[in-house]
matplotlib code that plots the C-alpha trace (Angstrom):
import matplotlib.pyplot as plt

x = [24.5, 21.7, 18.5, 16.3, 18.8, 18.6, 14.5, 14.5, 17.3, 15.0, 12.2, 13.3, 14.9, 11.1, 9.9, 11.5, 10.8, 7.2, 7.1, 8.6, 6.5, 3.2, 4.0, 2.1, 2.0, -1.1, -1.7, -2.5, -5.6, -5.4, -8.4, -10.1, -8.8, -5.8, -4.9, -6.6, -3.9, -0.8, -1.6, -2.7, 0.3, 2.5, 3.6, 7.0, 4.5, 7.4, 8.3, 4.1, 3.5, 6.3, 5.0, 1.7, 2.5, 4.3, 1.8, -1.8, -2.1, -0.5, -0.6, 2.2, 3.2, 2.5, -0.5, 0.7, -0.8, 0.9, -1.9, -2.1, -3.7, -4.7, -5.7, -6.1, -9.5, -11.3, -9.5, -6.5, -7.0, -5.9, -9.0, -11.2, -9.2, -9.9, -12.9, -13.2, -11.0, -12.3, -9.8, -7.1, -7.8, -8.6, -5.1, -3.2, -2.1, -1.9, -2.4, 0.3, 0.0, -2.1, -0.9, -3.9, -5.5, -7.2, -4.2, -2.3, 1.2, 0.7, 2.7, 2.3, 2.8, 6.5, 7.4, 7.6, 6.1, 4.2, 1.8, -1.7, -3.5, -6.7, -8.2, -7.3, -7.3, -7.5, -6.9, -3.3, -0.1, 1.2, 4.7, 7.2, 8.7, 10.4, 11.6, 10.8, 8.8, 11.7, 13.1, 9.5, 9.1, 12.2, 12.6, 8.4, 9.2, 12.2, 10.9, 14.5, 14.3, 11.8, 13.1, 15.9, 13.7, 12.9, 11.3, 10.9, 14.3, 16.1, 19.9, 18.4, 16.0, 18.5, 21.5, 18.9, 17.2, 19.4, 16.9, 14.3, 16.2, 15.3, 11.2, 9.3, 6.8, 7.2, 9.6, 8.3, 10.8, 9.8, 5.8, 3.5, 1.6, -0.8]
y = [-73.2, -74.8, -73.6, -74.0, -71.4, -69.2, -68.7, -68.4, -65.6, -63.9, -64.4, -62.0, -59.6, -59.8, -59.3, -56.1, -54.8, -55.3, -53.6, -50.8, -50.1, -51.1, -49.6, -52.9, -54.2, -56.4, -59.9, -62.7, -64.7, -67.7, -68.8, -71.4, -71.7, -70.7, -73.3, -75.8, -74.5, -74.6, -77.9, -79.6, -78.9, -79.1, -75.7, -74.3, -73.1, -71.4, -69.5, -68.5, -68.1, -65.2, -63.3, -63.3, -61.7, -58.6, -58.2, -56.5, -56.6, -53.6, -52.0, -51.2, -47.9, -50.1, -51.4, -54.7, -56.4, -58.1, -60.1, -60.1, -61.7, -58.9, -55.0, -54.0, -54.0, -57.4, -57.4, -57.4, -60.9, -63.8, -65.5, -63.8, -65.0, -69.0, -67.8, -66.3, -69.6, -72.8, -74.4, -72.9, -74.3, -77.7, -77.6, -76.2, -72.9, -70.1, -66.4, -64.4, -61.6, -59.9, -58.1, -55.6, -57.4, -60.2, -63.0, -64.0, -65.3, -68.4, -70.4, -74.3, -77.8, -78.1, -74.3, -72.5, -70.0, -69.6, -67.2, -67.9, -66.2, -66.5, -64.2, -67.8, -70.4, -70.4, -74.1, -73.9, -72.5, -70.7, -70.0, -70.4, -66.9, -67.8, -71.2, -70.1, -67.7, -65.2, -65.5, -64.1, -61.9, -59.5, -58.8, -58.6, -55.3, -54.2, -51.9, -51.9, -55.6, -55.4, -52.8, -55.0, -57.8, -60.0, -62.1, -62.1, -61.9, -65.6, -64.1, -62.1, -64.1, -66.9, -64.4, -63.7, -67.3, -70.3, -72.6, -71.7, -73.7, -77.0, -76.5, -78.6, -75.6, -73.7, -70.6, -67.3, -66.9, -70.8, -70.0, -70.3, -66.6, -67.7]
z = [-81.7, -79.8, -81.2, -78.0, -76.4, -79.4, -79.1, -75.7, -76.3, -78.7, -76.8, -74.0, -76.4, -78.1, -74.2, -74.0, -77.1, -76.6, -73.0, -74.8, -77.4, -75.3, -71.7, -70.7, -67.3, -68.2, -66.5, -68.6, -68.0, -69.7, -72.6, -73.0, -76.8, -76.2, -73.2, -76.2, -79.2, -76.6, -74.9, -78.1, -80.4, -77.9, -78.8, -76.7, -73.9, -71.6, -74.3, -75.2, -71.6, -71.4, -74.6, -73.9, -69.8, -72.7, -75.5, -74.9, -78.7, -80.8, -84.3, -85.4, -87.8, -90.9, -89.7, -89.0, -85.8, -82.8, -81.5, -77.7, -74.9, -72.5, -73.4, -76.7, -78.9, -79.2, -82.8, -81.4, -79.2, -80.0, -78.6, -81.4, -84.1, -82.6, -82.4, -86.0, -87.4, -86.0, -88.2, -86.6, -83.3, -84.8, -86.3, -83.2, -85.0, -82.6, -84.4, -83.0, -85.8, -88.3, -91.8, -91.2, -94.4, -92.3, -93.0, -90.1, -88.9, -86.9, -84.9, -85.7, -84.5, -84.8, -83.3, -86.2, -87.6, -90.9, -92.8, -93.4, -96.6, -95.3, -98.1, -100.6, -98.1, -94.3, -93.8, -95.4, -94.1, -97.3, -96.5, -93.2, -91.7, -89.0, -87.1, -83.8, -82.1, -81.2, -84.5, -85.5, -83.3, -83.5, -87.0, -86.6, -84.4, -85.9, -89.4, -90.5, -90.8, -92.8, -94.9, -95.9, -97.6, -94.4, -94.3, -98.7, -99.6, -99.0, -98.2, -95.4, -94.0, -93.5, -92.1, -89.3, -88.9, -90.4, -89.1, -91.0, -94.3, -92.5, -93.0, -94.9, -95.5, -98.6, -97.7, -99.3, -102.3, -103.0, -102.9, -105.4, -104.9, -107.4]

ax = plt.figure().add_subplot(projection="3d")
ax.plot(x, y, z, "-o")
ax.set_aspect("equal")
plt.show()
C-alpha cells in the first residue's frame, strides 16, 4: 500500500464529503499566512490546495469545527487562528480543525496531523490523530467514527490509519493528559 496514494484517495473522498455537508462552491484566495505555513513546512500542498477549494469552514453537530479558507465566520478561518497563534505559524502548523473548546488539530512538518491543547500549552503538539490529512479528515466527518473510539481507542484508530503507528508524537492512549 503506497501511502501517498492512500491520502490523496482520502482526500477526494474528504472533497466530497465536505461539498456535501457545506453546499460550497467557494473560491479560495490564498493568505498571506497560509501561503507562509504551506511553503515553509513543506506541507503536501496538492493535497491543502484541494481541501481548502471544499471547505468554507463548518460546525459540525457536536460542535467540532472544520476550519476553512473561504465563507464561514472569521472564527472559522484558518487565517485567524495564525493570526491568534503566532507560534503556530513560526512552527509551520496549519489549523485545519477546532474541538469548539479553543484546542486545535493541526497539520505539521512531516504531513501528519496532531492535536494541540492550547488551553495547557500552545507551543506543543500533545498527541498525533492521523498520518495524513485524509486520514484526518474522514473519520473527522464521519460521527460514527467517532462513536467507535477514533481516534482514542488504539485498535480502531490503527484499523483505519496503520500509519499513524510509525509517529514519533505521542499517540492519544500513550499521552500524558496530565
Amino acid at each position: 500500500m503506497v501511502v501517498g496514494q492512500v491520502s490523496a484517495d482520502m482526500i477526494d473522498v474528504a472533497v466530497r464529503l465536505l461539498a456535501f455537508a457545506s453546499g460550497s462552491s467557494a473560491r479560495y484566495v490564498e493568505r498571506p499566512l497560509t501561503r507562509g505555513v504551506i511553503d515553509g513546512g513543506g506541507l503536501p500542498r496538492d493535497q491543502i490546495m484541494r481541501w481548502l477549494l471544499a471547505c468554507p469552514g463548518l460546525v459540525l453537530p457536536d460542535g467540532q469545527c472544520l476550519l476553512g479558507a473561504t465563507g464561514g465566520p472569521e472564527s472559522l478561518r484558518i487565517e485567524s487562528v495564525l493570526e491568534s497563534y503566532p507560534v503556530f505559524v513560526e512552527r509551520s502548523w496549519l489549523p485545519i480543525a477546532d474541538d469548539g473548546c479553543g484546542n486545535h488539530w493541526v497539520l505539521h512538518g512531516d504531513g501528519g496531523v496532531a492535536f494541540v491543547d492550547c488551553s495547557s500549552d500552545s507551543t506543543a503538539l500533545a498527541y498525533a490523530v492521523a498520518s495524513g490529512l485524509g486520514e484526518f479528515l474522514v473519520p473527522f466527518l464521519i460521527p460514527n467514527l467517532r462513536t467507535e473510539g477514533w481516534p482514542f481507542d488504539e485498535r480502531t484508530a490503527l484499523a483505519w490509519d496503520a500509519e499513524l503507528a510509525r509517529t514519533d508524537i505521542p499517540l492519544p492512549w500513550t499521552a500524558d493528559f496530565t
